[in-house]
N, C-alpha and C positions, 0 to 999 in steps of 0.2 A: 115211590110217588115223587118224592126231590128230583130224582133223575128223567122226571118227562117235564121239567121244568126249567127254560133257559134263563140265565142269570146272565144276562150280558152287561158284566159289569166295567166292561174295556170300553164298550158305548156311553154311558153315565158316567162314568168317575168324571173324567176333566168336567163334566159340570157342577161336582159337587165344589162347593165355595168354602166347606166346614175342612176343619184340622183334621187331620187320619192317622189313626194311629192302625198300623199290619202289622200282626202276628203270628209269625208264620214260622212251621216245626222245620229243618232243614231236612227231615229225614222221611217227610210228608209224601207216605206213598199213595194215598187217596187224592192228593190234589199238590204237584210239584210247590215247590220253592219258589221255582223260575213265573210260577204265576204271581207269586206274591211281587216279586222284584219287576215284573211287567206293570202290575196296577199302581205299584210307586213310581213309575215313570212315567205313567200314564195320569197320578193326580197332580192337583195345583199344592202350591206350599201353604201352609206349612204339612206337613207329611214326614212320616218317619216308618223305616222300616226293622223291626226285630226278628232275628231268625233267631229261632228257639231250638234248645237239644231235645231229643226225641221225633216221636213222628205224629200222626195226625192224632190219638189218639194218648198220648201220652207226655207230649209237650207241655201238658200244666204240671204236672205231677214232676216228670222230670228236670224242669230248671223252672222250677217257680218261683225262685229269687230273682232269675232275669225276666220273667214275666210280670213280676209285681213290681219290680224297680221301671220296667217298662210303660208299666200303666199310672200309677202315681208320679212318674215324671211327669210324661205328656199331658195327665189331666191337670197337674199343678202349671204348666208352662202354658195351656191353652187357657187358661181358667182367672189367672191372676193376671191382674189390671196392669197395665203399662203403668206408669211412673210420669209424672205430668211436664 
């Protein structure tokens, strides 16, 4: 059903104004790398990209230390007030 569905997310991204954080498996053979490393070129900053061990499937399980340090970074850095 997903697959008669287009996600044209190359068209939207640069209008997104929000922080992004991408997680993407390096070894993703359901959906390359190389897409993930396009849609961060393609957003506005702030933006960050993590390429993860493992592949599409297996990428949490596999480095979920760099997954988690991933994610409670960016939500601590997106999240926490500037300094007046």
């Amino acid at each position: 059903l997903l697959a008669e569905n287009r996600f044209d997310n190359a068209a939207k991204l640069p209008r997104v104004g929000k922080p992004l954080l991408i997680l993407h498996a390096r070894q993703d053979g359901t959906i390359p790398s190389s897409h993930g490393e396009r849609l961060q070129a393609l957003a506005r900053d702030p933006k960050e990209l993590v390429l993860l061990g493992g592949d599409h499937d297996s990428a949490w399980e596999q480095d979920r230390d760099r997954y988690m340090a991933a994610f409670t970074g960016f939500v601590r850095r997106v999240t926490t007030p500037a300094s007046p």
